[in-house]
C-alpha positions in Angstrom: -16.7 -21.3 0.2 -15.4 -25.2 0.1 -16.1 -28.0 2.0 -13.4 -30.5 3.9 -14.1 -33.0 0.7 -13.7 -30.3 -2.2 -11.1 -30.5 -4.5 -8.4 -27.4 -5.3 -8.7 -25.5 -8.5 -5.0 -24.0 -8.8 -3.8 -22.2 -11.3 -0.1 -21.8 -12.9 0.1 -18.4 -14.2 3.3 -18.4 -16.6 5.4 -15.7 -18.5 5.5 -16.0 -22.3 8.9 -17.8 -22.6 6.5 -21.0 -20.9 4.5 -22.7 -23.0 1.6 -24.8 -22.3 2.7 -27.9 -25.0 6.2 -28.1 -24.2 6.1 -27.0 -20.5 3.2 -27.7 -18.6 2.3 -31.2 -20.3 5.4 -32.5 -22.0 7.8 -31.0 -18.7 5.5 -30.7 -15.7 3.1 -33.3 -16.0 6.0 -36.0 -16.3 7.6 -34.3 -13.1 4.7 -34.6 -11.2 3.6 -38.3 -12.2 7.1 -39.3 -10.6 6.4 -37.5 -7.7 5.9 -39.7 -4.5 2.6 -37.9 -3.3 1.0 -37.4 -6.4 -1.8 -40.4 -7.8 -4.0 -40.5 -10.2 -2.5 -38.2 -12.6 -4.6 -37.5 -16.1 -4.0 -34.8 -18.9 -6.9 -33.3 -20.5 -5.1 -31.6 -23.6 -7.7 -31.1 -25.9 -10.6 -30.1 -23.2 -12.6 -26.9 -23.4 -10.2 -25.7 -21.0 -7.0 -27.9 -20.9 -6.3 -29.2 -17.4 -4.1 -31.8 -15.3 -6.4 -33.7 -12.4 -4.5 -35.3 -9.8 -4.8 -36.1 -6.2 -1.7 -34.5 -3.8 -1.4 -36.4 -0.9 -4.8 -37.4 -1.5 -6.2 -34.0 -2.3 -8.0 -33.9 -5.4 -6.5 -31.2 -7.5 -7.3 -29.5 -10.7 -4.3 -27.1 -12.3 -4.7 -24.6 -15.1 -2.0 -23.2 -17.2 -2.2 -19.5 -18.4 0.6 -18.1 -20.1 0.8 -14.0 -20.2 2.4 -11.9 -22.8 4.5 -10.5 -20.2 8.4 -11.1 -19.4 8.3 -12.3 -15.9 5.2 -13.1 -13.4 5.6 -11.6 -10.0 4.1 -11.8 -6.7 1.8 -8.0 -7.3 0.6 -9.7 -10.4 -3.4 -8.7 -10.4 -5.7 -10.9 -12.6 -8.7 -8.8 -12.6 -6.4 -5.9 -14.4 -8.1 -6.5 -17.7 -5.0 -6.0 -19.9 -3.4 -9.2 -18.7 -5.8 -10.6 -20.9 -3.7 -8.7 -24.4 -2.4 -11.1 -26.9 -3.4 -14.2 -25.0 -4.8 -17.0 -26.7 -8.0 -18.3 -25.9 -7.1 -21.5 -23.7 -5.4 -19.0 -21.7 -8.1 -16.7 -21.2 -10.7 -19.2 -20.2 -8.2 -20.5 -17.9 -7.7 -17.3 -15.6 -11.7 -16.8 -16.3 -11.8 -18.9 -13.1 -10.0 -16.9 -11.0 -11.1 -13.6 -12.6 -14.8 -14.7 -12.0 -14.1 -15.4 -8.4 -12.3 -12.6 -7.6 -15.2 -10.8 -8.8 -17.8 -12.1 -7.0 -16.3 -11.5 -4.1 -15.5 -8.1 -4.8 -19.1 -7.4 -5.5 -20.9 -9.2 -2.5 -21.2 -6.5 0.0 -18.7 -6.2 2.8 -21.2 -6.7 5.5 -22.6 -9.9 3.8 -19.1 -11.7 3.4 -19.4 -14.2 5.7 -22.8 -14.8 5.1 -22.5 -15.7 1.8 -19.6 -17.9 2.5 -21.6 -19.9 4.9 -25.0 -20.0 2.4 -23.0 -20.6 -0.1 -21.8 -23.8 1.7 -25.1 -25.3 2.2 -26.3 -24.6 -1.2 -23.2 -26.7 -2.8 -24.0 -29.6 -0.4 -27.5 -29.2 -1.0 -26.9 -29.4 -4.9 -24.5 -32.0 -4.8 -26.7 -34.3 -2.5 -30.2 -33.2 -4.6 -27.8 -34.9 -7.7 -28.0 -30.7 -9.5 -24.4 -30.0 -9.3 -21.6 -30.3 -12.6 -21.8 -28.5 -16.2 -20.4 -31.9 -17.2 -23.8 -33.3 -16.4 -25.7 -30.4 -17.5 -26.8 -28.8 -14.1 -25.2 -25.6 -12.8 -20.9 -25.9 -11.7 -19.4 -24.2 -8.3 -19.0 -21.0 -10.4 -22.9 -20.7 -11.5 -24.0 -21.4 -7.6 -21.6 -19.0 -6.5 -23.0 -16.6 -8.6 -26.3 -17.5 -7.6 -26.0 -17.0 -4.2 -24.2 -13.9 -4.3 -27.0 -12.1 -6.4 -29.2 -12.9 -3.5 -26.5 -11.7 -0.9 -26.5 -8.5 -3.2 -30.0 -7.5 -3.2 -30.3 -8.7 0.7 -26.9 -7.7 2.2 -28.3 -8.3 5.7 -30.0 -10.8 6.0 -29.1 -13.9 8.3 -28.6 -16.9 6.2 -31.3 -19.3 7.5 -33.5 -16.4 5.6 -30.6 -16.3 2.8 -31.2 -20.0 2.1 -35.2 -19.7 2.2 -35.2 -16.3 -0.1 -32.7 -17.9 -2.6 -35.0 -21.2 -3.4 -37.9 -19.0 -3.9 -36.3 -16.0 -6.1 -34.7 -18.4 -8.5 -37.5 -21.0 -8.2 -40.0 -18.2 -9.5 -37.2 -16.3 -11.9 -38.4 -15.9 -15.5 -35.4 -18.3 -16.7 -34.5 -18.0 -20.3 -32.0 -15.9 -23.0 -33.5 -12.5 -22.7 -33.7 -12.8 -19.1 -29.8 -13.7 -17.8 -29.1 -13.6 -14.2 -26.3 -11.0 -13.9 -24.3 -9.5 -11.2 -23.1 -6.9 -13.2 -23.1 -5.1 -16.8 -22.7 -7.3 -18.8 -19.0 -7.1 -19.7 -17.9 -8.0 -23.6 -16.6 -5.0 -25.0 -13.1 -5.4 -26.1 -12.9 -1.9 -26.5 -12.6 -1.6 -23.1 -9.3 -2.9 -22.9 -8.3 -1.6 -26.4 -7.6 -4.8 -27.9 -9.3 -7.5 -30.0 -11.3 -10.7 -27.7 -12.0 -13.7 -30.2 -15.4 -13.4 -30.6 -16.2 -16.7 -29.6 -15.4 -15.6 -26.1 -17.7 -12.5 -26.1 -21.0 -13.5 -24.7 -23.8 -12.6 -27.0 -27.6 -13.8 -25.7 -28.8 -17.2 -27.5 -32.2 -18.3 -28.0 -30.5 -21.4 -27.2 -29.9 -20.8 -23.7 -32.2 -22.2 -20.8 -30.6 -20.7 -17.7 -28.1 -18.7 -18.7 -26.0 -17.1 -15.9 -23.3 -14.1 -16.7 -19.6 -14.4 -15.1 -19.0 -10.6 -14.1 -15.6 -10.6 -15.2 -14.5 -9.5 -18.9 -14.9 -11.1 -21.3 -18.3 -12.2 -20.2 -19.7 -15.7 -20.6 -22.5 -18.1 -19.5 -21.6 -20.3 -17.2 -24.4 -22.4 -17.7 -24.1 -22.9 -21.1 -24.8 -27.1 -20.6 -28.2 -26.6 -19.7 -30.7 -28.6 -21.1 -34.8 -28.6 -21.0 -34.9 -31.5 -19.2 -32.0 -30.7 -16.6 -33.8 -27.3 -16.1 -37.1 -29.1 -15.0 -34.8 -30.6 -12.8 -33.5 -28.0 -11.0 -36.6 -26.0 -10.8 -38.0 -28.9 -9.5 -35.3 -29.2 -6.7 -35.8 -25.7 -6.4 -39.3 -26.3 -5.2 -38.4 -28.9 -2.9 -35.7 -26.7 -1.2 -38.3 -23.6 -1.0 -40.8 -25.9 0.4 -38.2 -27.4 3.1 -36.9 -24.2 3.8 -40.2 -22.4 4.4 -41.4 -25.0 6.6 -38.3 -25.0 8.6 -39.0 -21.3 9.2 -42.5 -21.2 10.5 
C-alpha cells in the first residue's frame, strides 16, 4: 500500500513494567540519537499521539509506544483482540489505533479484491499527494482516511479492475452527501465499551458532531473520525480535486 519514498509507521508494543516517560523517551530515544545510522531524531511528547520521527539509514521513520496491562509481550500477541485495549491509557490506545485500523481494513476488503486495492490504493496516495490533498496536519484526508476510502469502494465493487476502481471512486465520493449524519463507514460503527466489558474514556468513543465536514469512521473499536481536521475550505478543496480526478479518469476511459 506504500510507495519506494513512504516513510515506516512502526510501532513498540511494551509490557506494563515499560513505561512511555522513563523508557521510550528518557532511555530509548537517547540510545537511538547515538546510534550511527539514525539522523534527524525529534520527540513529540506532548502530541495528540506522542511519537519519535527519525530517519534509519535514511528511512523516514515514525515509532509509537503502547504499553499493555499485560506481564510480558509475545510474538502471538493479536492487536485487533479488543481486550488488549483494558486498563490502557489513552496515549496508548490511539497509538495501537493505527495498527488496529489497518488490520481492519484489510480484513474487511474482500479476498478477491486484495491486490486491487493495494494497487488503487497506490495511485490514489500519489494522486493526493501530488493534487497537494494529502495530511490531517494540513487539514485534508491522512494515509488512514484514503485507505479507508478506497477500500469502501473495493467493498461494494470487489471485482472490478482498478483502472474502473480509480474512475468509480472519484465519482462516488465526488457526489457523496458529505457531512455528520452522513459518515463514510466500513463497518458498524464500533464505540460500545460494553463490548469489551470495560470503561473507554469517552473522549475516545466517536459520537456524530455537527461539527464535522467529512467525517470518516476507523472500523476498529473504539471508533473515531479520522478526518476530524477538516475544514469548509479544505473540503471544497478536495471535492474540487475530486472533480478533476473523475473528469481525467472518465476521459481516460472512453
Amino acid at each position: 500500500m506504500n510507495g519506494p519514498n513512504s516513510d515506516i509507521d512502526a510501532l513498540l508494543v511494551a509490557p506494563r513494567h515499560i513505561k512511555r516517560k522513563e523508557h521510550f523517551f528518557e532511555l530509548l530515544a537517547p540510545l537511538l540519537r547515538n546510534h550511527p545510522d539514525v539522523s534527524e531524531i525529534t520527540e513529540a511528547r506532548e502530541a495528540y499521539v506522542p511519537i519519535i520521527k527519525m530517519k534509519f539509514q535514511g528511512v523516514d521513520i515514525d515509532m509509537l509506544f503502547a504499553r499493555i496491562q499485560q506481564k510480558e509481550v509475545g510474538r502471538d500477541l493479536d492487536l485487533l483482540d479488543n481486550n488488549i485495549l483494558m486498563n490502557c491509557d489513552e496515549d496508548t490506545i490511539r497509538s495501537l489505533n493505527g495498527c488496529r485500523v489497518t488490520d481492519m481494513i484489510l480484513k474487511l476488503v474482500p479476498v478477491q479484491s486484495k491486490e486491487n486495492f493495494e494497487l488503487t490504493l497506490r495511485c490514489i496516495k500519489l494522486w493526493a499527494k501530488n493534487r497537494g490533498v494529502y495530511g490531517n496536519v494540513f487539514g485534508y484526508f491522512g494515509g488512514v482516511s484514503w485507505a479507508m476510502l478506497v477500500a469502501k469502494i473495493c467493498m461494494l465493487n470487489p471485482r472490478m479492475a482498478p483502472n474502473r476502481l480509480l474512475e468509480t471512486f472519484f465519482v462516488y465520493f465526488r457526489d457523496y452527501s458529505w457531512g455528520s449524519q452522513n459518515p463514510v463507514t466500513l463497518c458498524d460503527i464500533a464505540n460500545d465499551p460494553k463490548v469489551v466489558k470495560f470503561g473507554i474514556p469517552d473522549s475516545l468513543l466517536y459520537e456524530p458532531n455537527n461539527k464535522e465536514k467529512m467525517p470518516i469512521i476507523t472500523p476498529a473499536f473504539p471508533s473515531m473520525n479520522s478526518s476530524f481536521n477538516v475544514s469548509e475550505s479544505t473540503k471544497n478543496i478536495i471535492l474540487t480535486e475530486l472533480e478533476k480526478g473523475a473528469l481525467i479518469t472518465a476521459s481516460i476511459l472512453e
